[in-house]
Every structure is written in structure tokens, then in C-alpha cells.
ChimeraX commands (.cxc) that place a marker at each C-alpha (Angstrom):
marker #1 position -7.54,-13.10,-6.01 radius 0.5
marker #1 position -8.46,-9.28,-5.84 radius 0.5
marker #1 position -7.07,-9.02,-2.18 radius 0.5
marker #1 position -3.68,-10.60,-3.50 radius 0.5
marker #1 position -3.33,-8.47,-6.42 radius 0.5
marker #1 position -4.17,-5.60,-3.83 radius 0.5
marker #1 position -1.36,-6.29,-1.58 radius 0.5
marker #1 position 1.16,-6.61,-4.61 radius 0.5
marker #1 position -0.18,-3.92,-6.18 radius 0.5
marker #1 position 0.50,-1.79,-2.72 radius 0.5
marker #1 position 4.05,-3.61,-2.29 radius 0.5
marker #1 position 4.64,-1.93,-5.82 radius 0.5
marker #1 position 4.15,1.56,-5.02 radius 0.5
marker #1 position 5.93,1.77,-1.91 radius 0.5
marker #1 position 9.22,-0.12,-3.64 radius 0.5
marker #1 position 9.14,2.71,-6.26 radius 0.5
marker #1 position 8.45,5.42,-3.23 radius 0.5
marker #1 position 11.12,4.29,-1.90 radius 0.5
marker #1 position 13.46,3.25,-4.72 radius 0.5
marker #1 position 13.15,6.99,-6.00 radius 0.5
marker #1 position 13.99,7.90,-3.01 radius 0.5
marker #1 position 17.12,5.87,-3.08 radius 0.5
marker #1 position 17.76,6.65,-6.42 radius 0.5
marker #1 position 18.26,10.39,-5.96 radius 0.5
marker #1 position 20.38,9.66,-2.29 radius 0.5
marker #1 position 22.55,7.14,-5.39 radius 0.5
marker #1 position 22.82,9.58,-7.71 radius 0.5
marker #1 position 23.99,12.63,-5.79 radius 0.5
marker #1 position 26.97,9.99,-4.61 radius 0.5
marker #1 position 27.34,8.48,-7.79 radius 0.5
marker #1 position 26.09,9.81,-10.97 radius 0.5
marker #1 position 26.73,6.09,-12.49 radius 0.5
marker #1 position 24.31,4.45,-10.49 radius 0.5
marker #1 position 21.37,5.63,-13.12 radius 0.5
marker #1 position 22.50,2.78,-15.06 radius 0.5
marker #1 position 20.99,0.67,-13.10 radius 0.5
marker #1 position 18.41,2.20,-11.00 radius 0.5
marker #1 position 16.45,3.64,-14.18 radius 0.5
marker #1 position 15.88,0.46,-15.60 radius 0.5
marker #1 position 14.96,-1.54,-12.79 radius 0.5
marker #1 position 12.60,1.39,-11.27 radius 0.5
marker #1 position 11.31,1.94,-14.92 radius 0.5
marker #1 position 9.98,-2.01,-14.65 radius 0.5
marker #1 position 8.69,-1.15,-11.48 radius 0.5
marker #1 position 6.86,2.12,-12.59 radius 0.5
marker #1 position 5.30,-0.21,-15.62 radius 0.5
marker #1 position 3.86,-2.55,-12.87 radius 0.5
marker #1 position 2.70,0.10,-10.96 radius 0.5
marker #1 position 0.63,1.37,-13.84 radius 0.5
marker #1 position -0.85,-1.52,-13.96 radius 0.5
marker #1 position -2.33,-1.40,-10.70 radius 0.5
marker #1 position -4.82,1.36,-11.99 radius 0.5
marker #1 position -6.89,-1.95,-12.01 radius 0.5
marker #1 position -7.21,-2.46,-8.29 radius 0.5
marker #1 position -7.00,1.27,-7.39 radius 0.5
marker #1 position -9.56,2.56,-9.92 radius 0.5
marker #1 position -7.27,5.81,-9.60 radius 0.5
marker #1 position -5.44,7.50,-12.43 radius 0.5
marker #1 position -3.01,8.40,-9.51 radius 0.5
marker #1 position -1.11,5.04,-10.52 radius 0.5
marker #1 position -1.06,4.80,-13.91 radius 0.5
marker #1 position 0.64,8.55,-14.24 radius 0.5
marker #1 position 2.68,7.85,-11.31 radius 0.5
marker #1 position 4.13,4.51,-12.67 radius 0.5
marker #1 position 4.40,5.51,-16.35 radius 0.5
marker #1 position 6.32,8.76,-15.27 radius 0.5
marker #1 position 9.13,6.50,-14.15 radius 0.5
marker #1 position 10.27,4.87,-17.27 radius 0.5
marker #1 position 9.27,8.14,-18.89 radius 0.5
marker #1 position 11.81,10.05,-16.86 radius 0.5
marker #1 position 14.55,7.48,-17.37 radius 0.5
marker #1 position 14.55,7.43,-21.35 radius 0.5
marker #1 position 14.61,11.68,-20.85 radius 0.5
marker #1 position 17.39,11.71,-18.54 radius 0.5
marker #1 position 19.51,8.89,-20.74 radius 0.5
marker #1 position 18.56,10.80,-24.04 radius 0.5
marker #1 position 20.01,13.89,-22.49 radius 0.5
marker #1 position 23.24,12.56,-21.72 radius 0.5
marker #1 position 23.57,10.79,-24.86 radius 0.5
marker #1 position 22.67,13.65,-27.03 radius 0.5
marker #1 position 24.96,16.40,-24.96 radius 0.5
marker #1 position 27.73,13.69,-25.19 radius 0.5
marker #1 position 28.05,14.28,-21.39 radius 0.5
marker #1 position 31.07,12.39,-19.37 radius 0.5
marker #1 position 29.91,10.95,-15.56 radius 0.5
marker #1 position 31.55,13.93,-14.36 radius 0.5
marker #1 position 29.71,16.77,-17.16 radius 0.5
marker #1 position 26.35,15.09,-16.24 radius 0.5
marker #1 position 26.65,14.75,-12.18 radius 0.5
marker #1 position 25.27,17.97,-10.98 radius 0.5
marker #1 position 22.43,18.73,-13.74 radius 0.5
marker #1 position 21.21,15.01,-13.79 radius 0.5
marker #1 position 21.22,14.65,-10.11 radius 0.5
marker #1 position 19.78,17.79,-9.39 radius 0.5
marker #1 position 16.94,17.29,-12.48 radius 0.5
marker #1 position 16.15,14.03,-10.29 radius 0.5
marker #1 position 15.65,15.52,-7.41 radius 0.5
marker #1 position 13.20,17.79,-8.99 radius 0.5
marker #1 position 11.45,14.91,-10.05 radius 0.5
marker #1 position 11.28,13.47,-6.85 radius 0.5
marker #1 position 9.53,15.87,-5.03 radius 0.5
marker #1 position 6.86,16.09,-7.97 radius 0.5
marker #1 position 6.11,12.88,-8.31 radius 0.5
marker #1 position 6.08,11.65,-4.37 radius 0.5
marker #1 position 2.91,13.21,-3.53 radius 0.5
marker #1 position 1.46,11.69,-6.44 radius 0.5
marker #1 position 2.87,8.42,-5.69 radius 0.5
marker #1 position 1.09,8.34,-1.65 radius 0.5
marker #1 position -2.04,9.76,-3.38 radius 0.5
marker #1 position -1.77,6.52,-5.62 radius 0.5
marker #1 position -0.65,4.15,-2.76 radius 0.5
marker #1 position -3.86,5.59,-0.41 radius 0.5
marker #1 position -6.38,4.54,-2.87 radius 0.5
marker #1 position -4.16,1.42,-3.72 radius 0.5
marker #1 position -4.47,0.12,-0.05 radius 0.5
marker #1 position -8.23,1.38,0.91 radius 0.5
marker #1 position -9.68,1.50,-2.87 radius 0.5
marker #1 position -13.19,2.32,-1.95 radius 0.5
marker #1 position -11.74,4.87,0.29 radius 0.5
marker #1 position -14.34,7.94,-0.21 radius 0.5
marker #1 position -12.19,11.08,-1.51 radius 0.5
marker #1 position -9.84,12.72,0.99 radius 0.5
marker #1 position -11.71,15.90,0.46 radius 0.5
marker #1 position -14.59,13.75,1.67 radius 0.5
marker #1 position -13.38,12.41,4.25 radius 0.5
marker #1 position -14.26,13.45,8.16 radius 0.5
marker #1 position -10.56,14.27,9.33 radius 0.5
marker #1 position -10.50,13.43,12.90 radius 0.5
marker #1 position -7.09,14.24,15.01 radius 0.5
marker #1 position -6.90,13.17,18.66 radius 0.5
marker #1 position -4.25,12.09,21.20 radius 0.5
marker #1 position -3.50,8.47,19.76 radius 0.5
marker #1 position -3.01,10.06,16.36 radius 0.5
marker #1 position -0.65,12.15,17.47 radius 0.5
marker #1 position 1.33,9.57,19.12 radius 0.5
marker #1 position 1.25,7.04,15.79 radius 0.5
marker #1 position 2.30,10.25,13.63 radius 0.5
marker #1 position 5.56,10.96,16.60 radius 0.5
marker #1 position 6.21,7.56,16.24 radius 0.5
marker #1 position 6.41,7.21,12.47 radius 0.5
marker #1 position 8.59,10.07,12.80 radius 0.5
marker #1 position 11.10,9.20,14.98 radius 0.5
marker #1 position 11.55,5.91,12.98 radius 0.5
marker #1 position 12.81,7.38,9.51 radius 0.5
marker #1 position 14.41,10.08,11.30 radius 0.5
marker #1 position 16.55,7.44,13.18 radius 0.5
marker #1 position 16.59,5.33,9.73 radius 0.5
marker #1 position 18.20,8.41,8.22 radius 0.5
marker #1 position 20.67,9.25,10.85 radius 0.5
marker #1 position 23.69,7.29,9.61 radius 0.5
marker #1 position 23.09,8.31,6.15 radius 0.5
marker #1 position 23.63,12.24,7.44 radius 0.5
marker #1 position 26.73,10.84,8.70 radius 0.5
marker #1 position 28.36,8.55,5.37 radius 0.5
marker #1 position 26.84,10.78,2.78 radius 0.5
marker #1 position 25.79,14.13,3.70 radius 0.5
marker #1 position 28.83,15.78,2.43 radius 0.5
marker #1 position 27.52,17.98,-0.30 radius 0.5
marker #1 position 24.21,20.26,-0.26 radius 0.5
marker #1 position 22.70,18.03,-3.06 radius 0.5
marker #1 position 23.13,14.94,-1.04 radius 0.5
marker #1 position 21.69,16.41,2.27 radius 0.5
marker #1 position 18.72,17.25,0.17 radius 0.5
marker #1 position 18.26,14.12,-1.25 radius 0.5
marker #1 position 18.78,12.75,2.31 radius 0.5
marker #1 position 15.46,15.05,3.37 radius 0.5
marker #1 position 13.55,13.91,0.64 radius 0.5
marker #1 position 13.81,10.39,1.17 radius 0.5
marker #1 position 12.74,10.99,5.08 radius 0.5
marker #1 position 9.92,13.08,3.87 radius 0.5
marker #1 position 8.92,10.13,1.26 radius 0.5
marker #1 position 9.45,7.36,4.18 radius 0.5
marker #1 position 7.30,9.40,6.61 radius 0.5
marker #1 position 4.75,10.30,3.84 radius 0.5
marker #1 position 4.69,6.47,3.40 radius 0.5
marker #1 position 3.78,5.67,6.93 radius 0.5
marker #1 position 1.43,7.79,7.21 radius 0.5
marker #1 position -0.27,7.26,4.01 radius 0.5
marker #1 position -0.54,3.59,4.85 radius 0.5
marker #1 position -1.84,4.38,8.73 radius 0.5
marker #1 position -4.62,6.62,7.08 radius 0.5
marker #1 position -5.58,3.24,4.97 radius 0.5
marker #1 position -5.09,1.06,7.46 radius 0.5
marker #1 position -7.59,2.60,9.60 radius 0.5
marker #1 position -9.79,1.84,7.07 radius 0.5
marker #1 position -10.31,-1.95,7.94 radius 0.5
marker #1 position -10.34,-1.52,11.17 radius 0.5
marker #1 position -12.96,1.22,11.37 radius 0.5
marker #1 position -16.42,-0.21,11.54 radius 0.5
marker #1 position -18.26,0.31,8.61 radius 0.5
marker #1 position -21.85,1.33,8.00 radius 0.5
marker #1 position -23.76,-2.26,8.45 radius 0.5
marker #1 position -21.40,-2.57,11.64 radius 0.5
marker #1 position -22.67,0.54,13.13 radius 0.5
marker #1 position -26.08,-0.36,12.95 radius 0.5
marker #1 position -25.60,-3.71,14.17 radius 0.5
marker #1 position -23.49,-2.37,17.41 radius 0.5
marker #1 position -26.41,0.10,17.94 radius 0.5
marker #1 position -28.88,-2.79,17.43 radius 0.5
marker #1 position -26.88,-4.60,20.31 radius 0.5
marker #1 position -26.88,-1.07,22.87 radius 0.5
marker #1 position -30.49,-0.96,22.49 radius 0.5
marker #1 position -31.30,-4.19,22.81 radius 0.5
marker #1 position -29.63,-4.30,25.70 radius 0.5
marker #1 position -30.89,-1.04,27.15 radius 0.5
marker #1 position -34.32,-2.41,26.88 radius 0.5
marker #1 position -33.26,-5.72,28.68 radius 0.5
marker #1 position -31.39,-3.70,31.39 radius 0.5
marker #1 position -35.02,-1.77,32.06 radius 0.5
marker #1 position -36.98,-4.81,32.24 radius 0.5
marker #1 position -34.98,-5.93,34.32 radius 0.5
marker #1 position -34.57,-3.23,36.59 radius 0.5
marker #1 position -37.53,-3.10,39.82 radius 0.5
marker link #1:1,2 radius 0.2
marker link #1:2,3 radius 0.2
marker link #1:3,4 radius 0.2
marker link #1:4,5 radius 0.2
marker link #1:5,6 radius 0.2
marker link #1:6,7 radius 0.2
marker link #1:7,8 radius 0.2
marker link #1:8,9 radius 0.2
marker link #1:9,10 radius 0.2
marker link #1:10,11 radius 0.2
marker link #1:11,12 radius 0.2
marker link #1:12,13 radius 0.2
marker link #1:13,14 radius 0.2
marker link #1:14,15 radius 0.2
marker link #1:15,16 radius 0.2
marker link #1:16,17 radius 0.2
marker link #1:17,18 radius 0.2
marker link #1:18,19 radius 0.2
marker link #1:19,20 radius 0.2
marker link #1:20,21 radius 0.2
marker link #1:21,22 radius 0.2
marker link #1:22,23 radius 0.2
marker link #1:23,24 radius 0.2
marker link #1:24,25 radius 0.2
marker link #1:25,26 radius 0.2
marker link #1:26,27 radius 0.2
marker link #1:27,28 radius 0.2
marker link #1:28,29 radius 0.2
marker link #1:29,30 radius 0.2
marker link #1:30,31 radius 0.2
marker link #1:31,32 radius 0.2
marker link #1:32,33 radius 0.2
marker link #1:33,34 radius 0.2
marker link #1:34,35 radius 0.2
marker link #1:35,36 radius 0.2
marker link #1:36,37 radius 0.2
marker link #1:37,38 radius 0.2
marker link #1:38,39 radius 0.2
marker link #1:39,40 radius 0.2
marker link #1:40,41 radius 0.2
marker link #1:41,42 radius 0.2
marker link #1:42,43 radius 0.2
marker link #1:43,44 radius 0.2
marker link #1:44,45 radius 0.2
marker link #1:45,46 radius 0.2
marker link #1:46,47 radius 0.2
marker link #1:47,48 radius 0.2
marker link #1:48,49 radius 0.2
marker link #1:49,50 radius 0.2
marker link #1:50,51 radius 0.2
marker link #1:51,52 radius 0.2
marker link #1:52,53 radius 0.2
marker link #1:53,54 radius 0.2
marker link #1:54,55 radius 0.2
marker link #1:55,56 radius 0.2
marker link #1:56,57 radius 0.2
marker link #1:57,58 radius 0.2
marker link #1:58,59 radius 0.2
marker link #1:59,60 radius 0.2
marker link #1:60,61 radius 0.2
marker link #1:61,62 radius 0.2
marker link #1:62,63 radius 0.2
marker link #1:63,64 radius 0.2
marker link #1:64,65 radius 0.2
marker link #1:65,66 radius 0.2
marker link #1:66,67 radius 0.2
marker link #1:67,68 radius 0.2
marker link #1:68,69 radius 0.2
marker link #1:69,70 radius 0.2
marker link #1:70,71 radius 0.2
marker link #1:71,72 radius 0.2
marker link #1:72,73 radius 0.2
marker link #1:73,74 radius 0.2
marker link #1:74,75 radius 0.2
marker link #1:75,76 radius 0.2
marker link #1:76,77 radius 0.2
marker link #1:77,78 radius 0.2
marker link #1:78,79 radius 0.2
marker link #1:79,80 radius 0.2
marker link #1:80,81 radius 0.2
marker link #1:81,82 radius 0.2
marker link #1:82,83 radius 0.2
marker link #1:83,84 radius 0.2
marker link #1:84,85 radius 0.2
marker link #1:85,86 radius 0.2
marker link #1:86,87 radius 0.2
marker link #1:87,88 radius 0.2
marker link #1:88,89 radius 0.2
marker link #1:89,90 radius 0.2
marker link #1:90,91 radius 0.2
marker link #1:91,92 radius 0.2
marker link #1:92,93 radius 0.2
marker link #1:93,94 radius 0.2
marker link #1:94,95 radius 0.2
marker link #1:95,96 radius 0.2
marker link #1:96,97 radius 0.2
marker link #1:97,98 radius 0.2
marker link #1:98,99 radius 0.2
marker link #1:99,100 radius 0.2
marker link #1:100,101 radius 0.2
marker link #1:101,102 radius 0.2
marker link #1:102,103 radius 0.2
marker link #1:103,104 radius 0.2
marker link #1:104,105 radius 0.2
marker link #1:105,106 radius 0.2
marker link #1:106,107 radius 0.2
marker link #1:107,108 radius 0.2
marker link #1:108,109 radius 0.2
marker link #1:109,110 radius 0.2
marker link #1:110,111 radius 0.2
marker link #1:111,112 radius 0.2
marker link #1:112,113 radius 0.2
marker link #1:113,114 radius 0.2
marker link #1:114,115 radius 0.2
marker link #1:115,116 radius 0.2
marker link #1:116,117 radius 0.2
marker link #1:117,118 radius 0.2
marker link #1:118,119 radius 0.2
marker link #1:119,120 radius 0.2
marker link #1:120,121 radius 0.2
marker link #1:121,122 radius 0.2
marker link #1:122,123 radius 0.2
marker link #1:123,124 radius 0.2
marker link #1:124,125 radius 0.2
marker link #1:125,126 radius 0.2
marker link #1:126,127 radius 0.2
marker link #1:127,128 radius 0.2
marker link #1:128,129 radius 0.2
marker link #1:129,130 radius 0.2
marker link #1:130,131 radius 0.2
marker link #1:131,132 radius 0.2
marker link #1:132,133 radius 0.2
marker link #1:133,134 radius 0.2
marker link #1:134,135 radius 0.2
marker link #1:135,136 radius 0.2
marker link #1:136,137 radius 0.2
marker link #1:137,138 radius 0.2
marker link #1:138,139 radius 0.2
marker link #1:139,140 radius 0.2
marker link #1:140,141 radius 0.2
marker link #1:141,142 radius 0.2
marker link #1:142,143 radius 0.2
marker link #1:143,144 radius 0.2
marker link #1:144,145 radius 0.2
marker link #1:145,146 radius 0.2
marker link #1:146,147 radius 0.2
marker link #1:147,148 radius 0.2
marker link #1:148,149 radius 0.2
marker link #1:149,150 radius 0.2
marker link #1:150,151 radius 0.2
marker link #1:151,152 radius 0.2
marker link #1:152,153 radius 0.2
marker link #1:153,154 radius 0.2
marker link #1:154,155 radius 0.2
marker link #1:155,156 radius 0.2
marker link #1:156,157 radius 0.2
marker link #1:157,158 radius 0.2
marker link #1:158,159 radius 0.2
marker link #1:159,160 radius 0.2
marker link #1:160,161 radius 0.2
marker link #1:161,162 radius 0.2
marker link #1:162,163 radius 0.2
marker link #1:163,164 radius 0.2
marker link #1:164,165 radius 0.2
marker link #1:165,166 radius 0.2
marker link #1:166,167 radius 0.2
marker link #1:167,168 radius 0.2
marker link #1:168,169 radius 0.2
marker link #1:169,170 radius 0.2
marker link #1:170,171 radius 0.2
marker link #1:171,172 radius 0.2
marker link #1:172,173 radius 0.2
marker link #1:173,174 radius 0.2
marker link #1:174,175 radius 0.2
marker link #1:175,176 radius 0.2
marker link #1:176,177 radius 0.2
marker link #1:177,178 radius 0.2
marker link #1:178,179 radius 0.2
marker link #1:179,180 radius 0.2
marker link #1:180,181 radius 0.2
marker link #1:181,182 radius 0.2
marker link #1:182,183 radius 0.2
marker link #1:183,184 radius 0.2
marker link #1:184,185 radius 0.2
marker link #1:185,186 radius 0.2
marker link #1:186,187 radius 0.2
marker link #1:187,188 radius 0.2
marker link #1:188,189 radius 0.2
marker link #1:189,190 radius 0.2
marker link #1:190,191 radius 0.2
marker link #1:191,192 radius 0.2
marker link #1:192,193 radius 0.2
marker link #1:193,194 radius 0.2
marker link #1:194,195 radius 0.2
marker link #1:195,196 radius 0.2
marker link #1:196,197 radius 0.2
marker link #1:197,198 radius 0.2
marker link #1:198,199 radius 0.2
marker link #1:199,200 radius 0.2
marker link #1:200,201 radius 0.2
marker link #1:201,202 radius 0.2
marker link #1:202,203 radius 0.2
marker link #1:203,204 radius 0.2
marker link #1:204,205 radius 0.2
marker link #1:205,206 radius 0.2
marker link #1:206,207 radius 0.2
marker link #1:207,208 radius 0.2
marker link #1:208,209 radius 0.2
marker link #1:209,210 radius 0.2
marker link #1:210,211 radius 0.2
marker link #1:211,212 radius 0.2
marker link #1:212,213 radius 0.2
view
């Protein structure tokens, strides 16, 4: 059950990543699509709270509550400056974008320790950087950078929008690589491993001198 919630829990946080992402490309286009997006994301932010549980990290419950948080600001704004879609286009957009770039690092800091939860602290961690690594991070890159091409090309037609455009690009590469560092995780061997593959070398080094005339 705990692996399942896991998963969903992980599927969360990279829908709102990425749905805040969206959101501010949405908003700098049109300011009307808050009706919408904040509601939905501000579900998704309550869910993502909730998976605090399987993290063990405040990361997700500040992350997730900061959604719907953010949504009832930005609405009470407009309703008590009486703004038009047109009066509130440039300060809401732009207040979103601010918004985005605070909360995405929080929100990969929350999906690390969602997808490797007894992950030791990254300030813990041994950070080890070689030639495969460097290849996986090239790759990663070229992807959103080629998934954000023909947006440059339909939207990018104000300065707000091509910002936007970078942030979502940062927050999809910031995603990859967030879930690579995880990933690695399970596939690493872990302590008991280690000791049974050095078990095995020695064992075998002492067979291979027996053996030997």
C-alpha cells in the first residue's frame, strides 16, 4: 500500500510542478485562464499536502498548501480592486510568476524526498559527477528545450510570456533531474548489498588461490 501511495503521492507533485508552470505560460496569454487553473491546482496543492505522510518532509505540506493559499490571494485582490481582465493582466500575471520561481525549488525539494523518502539529506549526501551523469543531465536538457521550442514560437510575443516560457523549462528540467537523483536511489546498492557483493569477491578470491598451483 505504502509503495502505491508513494507513486501517487510523486505523480502529485510533478502535476502541480508542472501545472504552475503552465499556469503562469496561461496567464501571461490569457489573464482569464486563473479561473480555472487556481481551483483545479488549489485541489492538487491540498493533495500534495497530504503526502507529508509518505515524504516525512515539511517540503510538501508548505509546498501544496501554498497553492490554494495563493489562489484565494490573487482572487481576493481582483475582487477587492474591482479589477477588469484587462486592469488585472500585467500585475496578476507578473505576481504569478513571482510565485513560481519561489515555490519551484521548494516543490523538487518536496518531490526528492517524495520519490527516495529515506533519502539521507542532500547536504549529506556524497555528490558524485562523472561522464554518464553528464550525458543523462545533456539529455534531460535537450528534451524540455525541444518541448519548449514551439511554445517560443506561438506565444513568446511579450517579455512576460518569454519569461514564463523559461520558467517552465527550468521547472521541467529541475523535474528530471530531481527524479534521476531519486531514481538512482533504487538502483544503487545499499549497505547489506555491499557487504554481500564483497562477501562474494572474497570468497571467490580465496577459491581462485586454492585453486591456483
Amino acid at each position: 500500500m505504502k509503495p502505491l501511495l508513494s507513486r501517487i503521492s510523486v505523480i502529485l507533485c510533478i502535476a502541480l510542478l508542472l501545472g504552475i508552470a503552465g499556469s503562469a505560460i496561461a496567464a501571461t496569454v490569457e489573464i482569464e485562464t486563473i479561473v480555472a487553473t487556481g481551483p483545479i491546482f488549489s485541489v492538487v496543492g491540498l493533495l500534495v499536502a497530504v503526502g507529508c505522510v509518505v515524504s516525512r518532509s515539511p517540503a510538501n505540506l508548505f509546498f501544496g498548501l501554498s497553492t490554494p493559499a495563493f489562489s484565494f490571494y490573487i482572487f481576493f485582490w481582483i475582487f477587492t480592486n474591482s479589477w477588469s481582465p484587462q486592469q488585472a493582466a500585467v500585475p496578476v500575471s507578473s505576481t504569478i510568476l513571482g510565485y513560481e520561481l519561489l515555490m519551484v525549488p521548494l516543490g523538487l525539494y518536496a518531490l526528492y524526498y517524495t520519490a527516495a523518502p529515506a533519502a539521507k539529506p542532500l547536504s549529506q549526501r556524497p555528490w558524485q559527477f562523472n561522464l554518464r551523469s553528464l550525458f543523462i543531465l545533456i539529455f534531460i536538457a535537450s528534451l524540455t528545450l525541444g518541448a519548449a521550442r514551439p511554445f517560443l514560437h506561438v506565444f513568446g510575443t511579450s517579455l512576460r510570456q518569454y519569461i514564463a516560457i523559461l520558467f517552465c523549462v527550468l521547472t521541467l528540467f529541475g523535474t528530471g533531474v530531481t527524479l534521476w537523483l531519486a531514481l538512482r536511489l533504487h538502483f544503487l546498492p545499499g549497505p547489506h548489498q555491499k557487504q554481500g557483493l564483497e562477501s562474494s569477491k572474497t570468497a571467490a578470491n580465496v577459491i581462485a588461490s586454492k585453486a591456483a598451483p
